[in-house]
N, C-alpha and C positions, 0 to 999 in steps of 0.2 A: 522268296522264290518268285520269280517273274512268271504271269501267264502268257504263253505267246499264243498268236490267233488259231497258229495250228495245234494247238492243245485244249482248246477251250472246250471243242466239243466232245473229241473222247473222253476226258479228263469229267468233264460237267455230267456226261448221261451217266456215271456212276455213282454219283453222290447224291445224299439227302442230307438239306442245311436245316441245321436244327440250333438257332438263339435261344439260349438261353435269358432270363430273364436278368435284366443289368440297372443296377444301382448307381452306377458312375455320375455325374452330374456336373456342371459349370460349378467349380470348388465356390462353395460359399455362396455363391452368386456373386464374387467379389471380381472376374472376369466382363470384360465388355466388349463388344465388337466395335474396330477400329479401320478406318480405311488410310490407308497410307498410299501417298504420292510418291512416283522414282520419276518421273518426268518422261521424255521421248524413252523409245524403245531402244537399246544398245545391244539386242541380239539378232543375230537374223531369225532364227527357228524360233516358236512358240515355248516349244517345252525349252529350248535355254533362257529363255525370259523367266520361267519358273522355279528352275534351277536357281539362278539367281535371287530370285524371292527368299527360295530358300535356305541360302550360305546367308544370306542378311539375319534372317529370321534364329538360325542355329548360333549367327553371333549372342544373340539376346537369351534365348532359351536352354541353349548349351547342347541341344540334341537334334535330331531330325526326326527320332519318334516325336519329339513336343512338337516340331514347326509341324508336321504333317497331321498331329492335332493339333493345333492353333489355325491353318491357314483353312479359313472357308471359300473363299474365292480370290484367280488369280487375275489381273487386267494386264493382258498378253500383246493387243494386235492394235490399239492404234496410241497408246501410251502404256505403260509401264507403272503396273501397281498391286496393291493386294489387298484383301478386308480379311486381317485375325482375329479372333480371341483373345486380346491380352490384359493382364492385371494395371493398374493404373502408373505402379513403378518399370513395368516393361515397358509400357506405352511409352515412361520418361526417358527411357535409355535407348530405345527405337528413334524417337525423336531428335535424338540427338546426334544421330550418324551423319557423317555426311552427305549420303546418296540420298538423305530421304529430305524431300523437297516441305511435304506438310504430312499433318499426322492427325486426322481430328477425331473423333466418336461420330460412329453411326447415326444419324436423326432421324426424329419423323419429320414428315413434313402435311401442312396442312392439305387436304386432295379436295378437284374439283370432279364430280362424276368418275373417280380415280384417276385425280391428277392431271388426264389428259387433257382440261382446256388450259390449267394452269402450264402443260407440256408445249402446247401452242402458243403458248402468248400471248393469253386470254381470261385471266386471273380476271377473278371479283374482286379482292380483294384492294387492289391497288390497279382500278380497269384500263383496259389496255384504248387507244386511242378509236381504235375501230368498234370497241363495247359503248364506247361514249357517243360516239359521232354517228355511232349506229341504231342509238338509242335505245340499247339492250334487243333489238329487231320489234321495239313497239309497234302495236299493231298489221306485221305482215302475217300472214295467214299461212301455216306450212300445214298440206294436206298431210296425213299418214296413211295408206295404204297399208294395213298390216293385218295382226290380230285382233285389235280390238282397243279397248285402252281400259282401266283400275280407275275411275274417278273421283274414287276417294282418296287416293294416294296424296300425301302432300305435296307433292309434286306439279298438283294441277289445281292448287289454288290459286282462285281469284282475287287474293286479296289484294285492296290498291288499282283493281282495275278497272277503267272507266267503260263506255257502253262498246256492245258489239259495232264493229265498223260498219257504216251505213251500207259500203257494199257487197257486203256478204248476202247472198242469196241461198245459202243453206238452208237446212232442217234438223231437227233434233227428233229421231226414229227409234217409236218407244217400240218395246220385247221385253223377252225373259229376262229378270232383273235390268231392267233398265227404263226410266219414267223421265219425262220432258225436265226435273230435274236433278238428273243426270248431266244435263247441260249448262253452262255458264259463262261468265265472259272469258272465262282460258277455252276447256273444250267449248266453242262458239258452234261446233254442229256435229253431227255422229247418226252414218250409214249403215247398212250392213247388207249381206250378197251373200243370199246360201244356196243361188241357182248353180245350176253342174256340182255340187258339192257334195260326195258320200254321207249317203245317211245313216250312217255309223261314225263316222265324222261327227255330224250336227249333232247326233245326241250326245256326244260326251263332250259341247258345248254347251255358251248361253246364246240363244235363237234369238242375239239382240248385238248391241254394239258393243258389251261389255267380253274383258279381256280373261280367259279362265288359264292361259296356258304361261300369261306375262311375257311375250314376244314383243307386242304392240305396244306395251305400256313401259318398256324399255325401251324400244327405241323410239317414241314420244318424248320421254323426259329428256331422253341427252339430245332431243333436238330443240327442246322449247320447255323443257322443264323448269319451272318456278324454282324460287333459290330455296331448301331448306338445310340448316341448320342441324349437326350432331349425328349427322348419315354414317354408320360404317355398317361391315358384314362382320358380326361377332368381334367390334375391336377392330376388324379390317379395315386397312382402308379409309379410317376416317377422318371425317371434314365437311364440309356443308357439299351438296350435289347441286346442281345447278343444269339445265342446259346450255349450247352454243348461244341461242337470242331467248334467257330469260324470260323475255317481255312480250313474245310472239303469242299467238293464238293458233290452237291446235284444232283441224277438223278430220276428223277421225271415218275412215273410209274401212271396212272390218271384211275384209277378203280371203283370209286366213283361217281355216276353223282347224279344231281337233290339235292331241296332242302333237304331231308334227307339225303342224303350222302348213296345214297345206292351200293351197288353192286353187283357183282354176283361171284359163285365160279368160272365159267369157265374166267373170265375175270381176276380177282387175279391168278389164275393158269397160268394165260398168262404172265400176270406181274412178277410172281417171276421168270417163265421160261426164260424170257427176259432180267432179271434181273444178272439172272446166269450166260448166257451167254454175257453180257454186261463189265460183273469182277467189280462189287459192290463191298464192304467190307463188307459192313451191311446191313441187309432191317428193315425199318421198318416199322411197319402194323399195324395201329391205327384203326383195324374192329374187333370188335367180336363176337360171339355166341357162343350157346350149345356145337356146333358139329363140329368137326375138319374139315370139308371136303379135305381143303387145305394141308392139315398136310403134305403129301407125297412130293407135293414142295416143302415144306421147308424142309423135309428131304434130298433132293436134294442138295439145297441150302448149306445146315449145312457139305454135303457130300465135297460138294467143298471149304469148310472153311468159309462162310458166315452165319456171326451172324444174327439170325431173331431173332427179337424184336416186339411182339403182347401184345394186350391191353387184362384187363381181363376180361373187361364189365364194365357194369354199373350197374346191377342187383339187385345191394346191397342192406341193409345187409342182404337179405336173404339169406342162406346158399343152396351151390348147384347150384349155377348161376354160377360158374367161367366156361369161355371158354378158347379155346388154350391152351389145357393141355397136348398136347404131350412134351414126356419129352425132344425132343431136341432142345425145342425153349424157350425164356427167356418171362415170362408173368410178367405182370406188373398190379399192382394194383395203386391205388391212394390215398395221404398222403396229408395232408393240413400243410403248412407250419408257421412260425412265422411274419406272417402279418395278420392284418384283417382290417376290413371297417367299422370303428365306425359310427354307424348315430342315433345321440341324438334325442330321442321322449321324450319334454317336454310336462309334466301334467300339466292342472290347478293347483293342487295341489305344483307346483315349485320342485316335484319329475322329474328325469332326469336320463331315462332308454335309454339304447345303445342298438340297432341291427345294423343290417348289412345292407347293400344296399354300390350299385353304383352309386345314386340317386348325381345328379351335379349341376342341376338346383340351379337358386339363389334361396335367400333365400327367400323372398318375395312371390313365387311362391308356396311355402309351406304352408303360412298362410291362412289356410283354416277349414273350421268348422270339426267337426268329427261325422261321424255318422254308429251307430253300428246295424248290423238288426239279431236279435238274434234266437234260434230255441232250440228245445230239443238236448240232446247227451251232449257234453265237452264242448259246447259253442256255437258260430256264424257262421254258414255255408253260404257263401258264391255261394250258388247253382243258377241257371237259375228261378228254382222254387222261392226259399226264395225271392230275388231279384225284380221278375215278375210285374210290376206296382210301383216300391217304389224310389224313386227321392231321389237320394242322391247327388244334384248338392251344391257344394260348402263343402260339406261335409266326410271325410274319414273315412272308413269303415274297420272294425279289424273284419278279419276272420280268421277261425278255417279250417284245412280240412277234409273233413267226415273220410279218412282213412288214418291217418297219416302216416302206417308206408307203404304203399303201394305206391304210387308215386306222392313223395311231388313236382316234378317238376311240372306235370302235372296239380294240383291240383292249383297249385299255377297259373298258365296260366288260366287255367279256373276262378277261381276267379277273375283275372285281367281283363278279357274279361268281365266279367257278371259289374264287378264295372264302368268299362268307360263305358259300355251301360249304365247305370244305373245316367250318368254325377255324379260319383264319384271326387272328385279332389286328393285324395291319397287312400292308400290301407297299411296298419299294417297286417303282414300274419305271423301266428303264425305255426310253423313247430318244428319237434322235431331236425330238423338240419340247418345250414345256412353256411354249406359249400361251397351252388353255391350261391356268390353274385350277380353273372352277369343274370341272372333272372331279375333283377333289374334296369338293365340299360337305359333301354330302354321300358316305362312304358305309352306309350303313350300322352307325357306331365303332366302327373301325380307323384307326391310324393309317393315311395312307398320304405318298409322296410322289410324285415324280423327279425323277431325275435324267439326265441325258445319259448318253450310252454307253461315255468312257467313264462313268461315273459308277456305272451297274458294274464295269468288267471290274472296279478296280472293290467296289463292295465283294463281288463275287472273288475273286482274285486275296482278298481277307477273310473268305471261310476256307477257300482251298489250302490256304496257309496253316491253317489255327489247327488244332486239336476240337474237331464238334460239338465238344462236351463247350466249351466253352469260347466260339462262335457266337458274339454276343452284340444287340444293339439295340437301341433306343432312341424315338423320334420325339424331337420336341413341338410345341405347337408351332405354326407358321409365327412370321412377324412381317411387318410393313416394311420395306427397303425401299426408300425414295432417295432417288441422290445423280449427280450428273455424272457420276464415276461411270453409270449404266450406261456402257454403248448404247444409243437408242436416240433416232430410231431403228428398226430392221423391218422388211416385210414378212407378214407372219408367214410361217411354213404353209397355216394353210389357205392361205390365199392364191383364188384361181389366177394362174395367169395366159399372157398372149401367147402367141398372134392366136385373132381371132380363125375361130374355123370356113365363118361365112364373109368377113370384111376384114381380108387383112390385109387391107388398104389404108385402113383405120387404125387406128394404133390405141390397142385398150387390156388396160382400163385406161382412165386418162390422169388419176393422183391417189395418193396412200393419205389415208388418216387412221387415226387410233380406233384399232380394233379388237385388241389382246386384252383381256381383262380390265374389261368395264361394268364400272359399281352403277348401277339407277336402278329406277323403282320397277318392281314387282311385286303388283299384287298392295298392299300393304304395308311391304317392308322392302327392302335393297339388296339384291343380287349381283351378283359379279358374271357377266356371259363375254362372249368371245367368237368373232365373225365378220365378214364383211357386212352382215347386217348391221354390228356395232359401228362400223367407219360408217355406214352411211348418213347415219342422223349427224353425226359430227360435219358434214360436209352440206347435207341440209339447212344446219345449224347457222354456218357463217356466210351461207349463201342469203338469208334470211337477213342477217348482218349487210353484208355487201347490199344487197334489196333495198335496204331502210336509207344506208347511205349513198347509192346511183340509182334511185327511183325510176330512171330512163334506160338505164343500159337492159339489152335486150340477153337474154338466155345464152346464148353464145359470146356477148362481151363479158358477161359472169363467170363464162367455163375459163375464157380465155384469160383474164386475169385471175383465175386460182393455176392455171398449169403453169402461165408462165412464169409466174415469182415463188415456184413450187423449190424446196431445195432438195439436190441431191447427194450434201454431206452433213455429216450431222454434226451438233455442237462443238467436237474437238477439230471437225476439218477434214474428218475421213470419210470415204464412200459410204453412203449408206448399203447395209446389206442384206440379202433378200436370202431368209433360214430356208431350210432344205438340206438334202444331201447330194452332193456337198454344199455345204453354205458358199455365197458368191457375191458379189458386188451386183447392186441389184442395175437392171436394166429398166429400158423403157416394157417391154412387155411384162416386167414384174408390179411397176408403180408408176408408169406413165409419165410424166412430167417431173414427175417425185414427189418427195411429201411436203405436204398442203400447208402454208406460211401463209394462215389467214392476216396478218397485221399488213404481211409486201402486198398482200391481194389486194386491198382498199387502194393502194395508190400503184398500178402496174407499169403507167407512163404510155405502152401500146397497148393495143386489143387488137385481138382478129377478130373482127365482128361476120355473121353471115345472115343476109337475109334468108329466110327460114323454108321461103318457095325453091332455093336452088337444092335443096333437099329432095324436092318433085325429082328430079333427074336419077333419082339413085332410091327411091322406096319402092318401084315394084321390083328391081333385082333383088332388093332383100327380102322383102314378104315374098316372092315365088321362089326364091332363090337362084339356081341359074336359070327357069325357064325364060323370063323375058328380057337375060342378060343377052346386049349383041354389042359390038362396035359402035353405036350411037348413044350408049346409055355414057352417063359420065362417072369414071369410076372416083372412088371414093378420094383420091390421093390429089385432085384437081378442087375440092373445097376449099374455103379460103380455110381449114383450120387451124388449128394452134400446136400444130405434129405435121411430121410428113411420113409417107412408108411408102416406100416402091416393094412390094415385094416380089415383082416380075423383071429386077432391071436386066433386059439382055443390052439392048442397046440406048445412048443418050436418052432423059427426061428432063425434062424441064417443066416445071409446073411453079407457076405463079403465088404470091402471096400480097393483101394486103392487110394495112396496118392506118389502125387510126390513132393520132394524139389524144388522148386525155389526162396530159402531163401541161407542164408550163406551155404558155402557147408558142413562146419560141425556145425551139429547140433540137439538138443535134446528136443524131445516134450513129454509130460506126458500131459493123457487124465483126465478130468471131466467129468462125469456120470449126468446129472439128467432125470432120470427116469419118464415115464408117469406114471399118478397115476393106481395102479392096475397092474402094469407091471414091474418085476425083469430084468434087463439090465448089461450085463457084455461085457467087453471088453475084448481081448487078442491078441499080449498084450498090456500091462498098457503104456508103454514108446517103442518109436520110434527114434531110433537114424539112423543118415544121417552123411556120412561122403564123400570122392571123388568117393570113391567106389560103394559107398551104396547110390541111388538116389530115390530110388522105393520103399515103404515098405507097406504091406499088413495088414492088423488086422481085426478079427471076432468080430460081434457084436451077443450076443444072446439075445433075447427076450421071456420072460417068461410070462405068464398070472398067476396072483397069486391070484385070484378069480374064482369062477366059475358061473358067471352069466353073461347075455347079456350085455354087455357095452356099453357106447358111448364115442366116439374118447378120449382119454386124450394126453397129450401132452409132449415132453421132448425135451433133446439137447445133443450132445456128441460135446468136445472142445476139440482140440487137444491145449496146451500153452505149452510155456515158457517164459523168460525175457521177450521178447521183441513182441509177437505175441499170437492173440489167432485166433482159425481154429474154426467156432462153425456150425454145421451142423442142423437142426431139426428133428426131429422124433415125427412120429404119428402113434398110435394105437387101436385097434377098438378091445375088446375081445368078442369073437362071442364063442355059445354052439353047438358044434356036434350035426344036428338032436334037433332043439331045440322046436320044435314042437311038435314031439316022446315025449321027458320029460315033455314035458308040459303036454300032454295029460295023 
């Protein structure tokens, strides 16, 4: 029997799901997971794609109860495929069908900091031309702004390394656990700032530069962490961890105290100004919010040729959450890569559905009853209330969260807490995302999963069927799934995005890197977290890289050659896309340029470079905000930079761009137009030639409104190609009515 949506909730606030405890298991262990190729997609609808799956699948198994146990995941939307369970002679006679293109066994693959640089094209292993040429980022100096840093971690050894660079002007800033050798040729210096800082904060730190919460000493190492060898989280995950520039030197700026990681502006203020005068190459600043406060530091910073790298938040997907949006610093959003954490939720019914978790414990430790406590709405809330007197010892509990799209993290903590009070022995949490697996890890000794939400209706939609008595299931531990079958990348669900609230002239964040569950050091050992704080050091990382190999190029040819060779399809060809509800094809306010192709970044061919003074023109509107905004100020969408955003178009604009060669010296680019919808776009002119003479060349972009009514933002791109390069920019447009109030009325 089918659950329809209008049933769910009368139907659910009656029941209590009670599993029983279940023995079932992958017969023998003589079963494997298999991914099978069908090639392009030949349905139009999603669920007929799966359909399809499954008449393949019933050809081999003989039933649709076995395909619906056998099929763990289905590949729906940009090719056509599936990953079963199947025995080695099914594998044979699957293979042998005609629709099915290849048919191979599941693998691990070796991971770098979790796969993500090996995801970029940035493997140790076999180094990619930008690791070499970059010389691992020997010797450039990336600040961290954070918590602090673990400097025992293997991660921040020195070995192999020659003297601190002559021009480093730092200090090494002895405290609470931490002595002048605490310092060395990786960390080269370590600050600390507990001015404006609660002093209940500070005590349940160290009153020194050392890291107690491991914020900082995670994202240090995936920016400049030293290569070690045999890294996993329990079996997770493993492979040697590495940073972005290996070879880099870290100076450790500790602005962050207490368990939240908090800070204050006057204290980041101190850090970058320390930082400036220390001679960093890079800072990077895994903090964010609303409000720029900081912003004129880093103007600073960027004055004296240092690249600042800021997180965009976490705020996601709501629109209107992105911070750090001044235009001379690099924001960073967060993209989930080509690995995930399969963890098998076997049904009574020998049906065998995959979420996600970190969940390690043996296996024995899972087999536990299940038990479901149901309420009005979308299904089982998992509240203090619903909970309140109800003994779920031995048994796990699949809950729903009252407001999904609002903070599944939180939501999902709360849940957790109410079910181990409640002698829960697992927890099934249905979310519209499972981005952050590491939620997971650490569950109290308890079995626990995430899964998505048609995932929960259709677990919960298998006790409303059953007989209670025997409503039964069983989670197995997670496992490592690396493979390109994984659509990926996508922007995480919860990455803040645009338009900014104070500069959305500005178009931010400005690129996506890997942010979804990354493995680095903590503390001692290796942790898996999830954040734009994770994409930032990834972007610090191969700016470090670019650094070592255009020693010259200034903070703005840096930014400019990561947006413009940034992509926006992923490996098989299809839009990248940005989670959420509903999931969507991500735009320029979800990931700016797109995501981050550090190999095309070393060799862009153009740069929009900007002397760093025409910034003067537009910092006091942002630090007062609109007080000393008038008609003379220059707004933001007239910079030379590497985006455009009208978001006031009523009438024609035209705003300039220039572009310098640092490709062959002679050479010839002709531009691509696509247009935001609603909006006419001309270039002039068309073709750009570069020869010894001619290094600099200028061309006007105008912007037309070809409607006349209130719009909302549409989106487009100008590329500058040829042979061998494409230069691609973004643009964003907002068509707004003169007086639109007047005509209304």
């Amino acid at each position: 029997m089918g659950l329809s949506s209008s049933s769910r909730g009368p139907l659910a606030s009656a029941l209590l799901l009670c599993f029983c405890m279940l023995l079932l298991g992958v017969h023998g262990g003589s079963r494997r997971l298999y991914i099978v190729y069908l090639g392009d997609v030949k349905h139009g609808h999603p669920n007929d794609v799966i359909a399809s799956h499954h008449d393949l699948l019933i050809n081999i198994l003989g039933s649709k109860e076995d395909s619906l146990a056998s099929m763990v995941h289905n590949y729906k939307h940009g090719f056509s495929g599936f990953a079963a369970m199947l025995t080695e002679e099914q594998a044979k006679q699957l293979a042998e069908s005609p629709e099915v293109i290849s048919l191979e066994p599941s693998r691990s693959y070796t991971a770098t900091t979790t796969r993500s640089w090996d995801f970029l094209g940035l493997g140790s292993q076999i180094p990619s031309d930008l690791l070499r040429e970059g010389r691992y980022g020997e010797d450039i100096i990336i600040g961290v702004v954070d918590s602090g840093i673990w400097p025992e971690s293997r991660s921040f050894s020195d070995e192999g390394y020659g003297p601190v660079p002559s021009r480093w002007r730092g200090v090494c800033q002895v405290g609470q656990g931490w002595d002048l050798n605490n310092c060395s040729r990786k960390i080269i210096g370590a600050r600390f700032y507990s001015v404006g800082q609660d002093e209940e904060n500070l005590k349940m730190d160290f009153l020194s530069p050392r890291d107690k919460g491991g914020h900082g000493t995670h994202t240090a190492s995936t920016a400049a962490g030293s290569v070690v060898d045999g890294v996993s989280f329990h079996g997770l995950g493993a492979g040697a961890a590495r940073g972005g520039a290996p070879r880099a030197r870290i100076a450790v700026y500790k602005s962050l105290w207490g368990p939240g990681s908090r800070g204050s502006t006057i204290g980041i203020l101190a850090a970058i100004d320390d930082a400036i005068h220390d001679g960093v190459d890079v800072l990077s600043l895994s903090i964010g919010g609303p409000v720029d406060t900081d912003s004129f530091g880093a103007l600073h910073a960027v004055k004296k040729g240092i690249t600042v790298v800021y997180s965009a938040g976490n705020d996601g997907p709501r629109p209107q959450t992105v911070g750090n949006t001044v235009p001379w610093v690099i924001t960073v959003a967060a993209s989930t890569i080509d690995r995930s954490f399969p963890t098998v939720i076997t049904l009574g019914n020998k049906q065998q559905i995959a979420g996600q978790s970190l969940y390690y414990q043996d296996k024995n430790s899972a087999r536990s009853s299940f038990r479901n406590l149901t309420t009005t709405g979308v299904g089982v809330f998992c509240t203090e209330e619903a909970l309140n007197g109800t003994d779920l010892k031995g048994r796990i509990a699949l809950c729903f969260p009252t407001q999904p799209q609002i903070a599944p993290r939180l939501e999902f903590a709360i849940a957790l807490r109410n079910v181990l009070n409640a002698g829960g022995s697992g927890l099934v949490f249905a979310q519209y995302t499972t981005d952050i697996p590491e939620d997971t890890a650490n569950c109290g000794g308890i079995a626990c999963v995430l899964v998505d939400l048609d995932t929960g209706y259709q677990i919960l939609e298998y006790y409303m069927t059953s007989p209670s008595s025997s409503a039964v299931a069983k989670i197995e531990p997670a496992r490592s799934f690396t493979s390109k079958e994984i659509l990926a990348p996508k922007v995480a669900a919860f990455s803040s995005r645009g338009p900014s609230i104070y500069n959305a002239d500005v178009i931010k964040p400005d690129i996506a890197a890997p942010g979804a569950g990354i493995l680095a050091a903590m503390g001692d050992s290796y942790k898996f977290k999830s954040g734009t704080s994770m994409a930032t050091p990834h972007v610090s990382g191969i700016v470090a890289l670019l650094k070592a190999l255009h020693p010259q190029w200034s903070p703005a040819a840096l930014k400019s050659a990561i947006i413009t060779t940034a992509s926006v399809t992923d490996e098989h060809g299809m839009p990248i896309l940005a989670n959420g509800l509903p999931r969507k094809i991500a735009d320029p306010f979800d990931f700016g340029g797109g995501h981050i192709n550090p190999n095309r970044a070393a060799d862009p061919g153009l740069i929009y470079d900007i002397d760093p003074n025409d910034y003067n023109n537009i910092i006091g509107c942002i630090i007062k905000r609109s007080a000393s905004c008038n008609t003379t100020v220059v707004p933001g969408h007239l910079l030379n930079l590497p985006s455009i955003s009208v978001p006031d178009l009523r009438y024609p604009v035209t705003v300039s761009r220039t572009v310098t060669n640092v490709g062959e010296v002679d050479a010839v680019y002709h531009i691509a137009i696509e247009s935001p919808v609603g909006v006419k776009m001309e270039v002039e002119p068309s073709v750009l030639v570069f020869n010894a003479a001619i290094k600099v060349q200028t061309f006007k972009v105008k912007l037309s409104p070809m409607w006349m009514f209130q719009g909302d933002y549409t989106f487009g791109s100008l590329t500058w190609y040829n042979d061998q390069r494409t230069v691609r920019i973004p643009v964003a447009a907002r068509i707004t009515i003169h007086d639109f109030f007047a005509d209304v009325a």
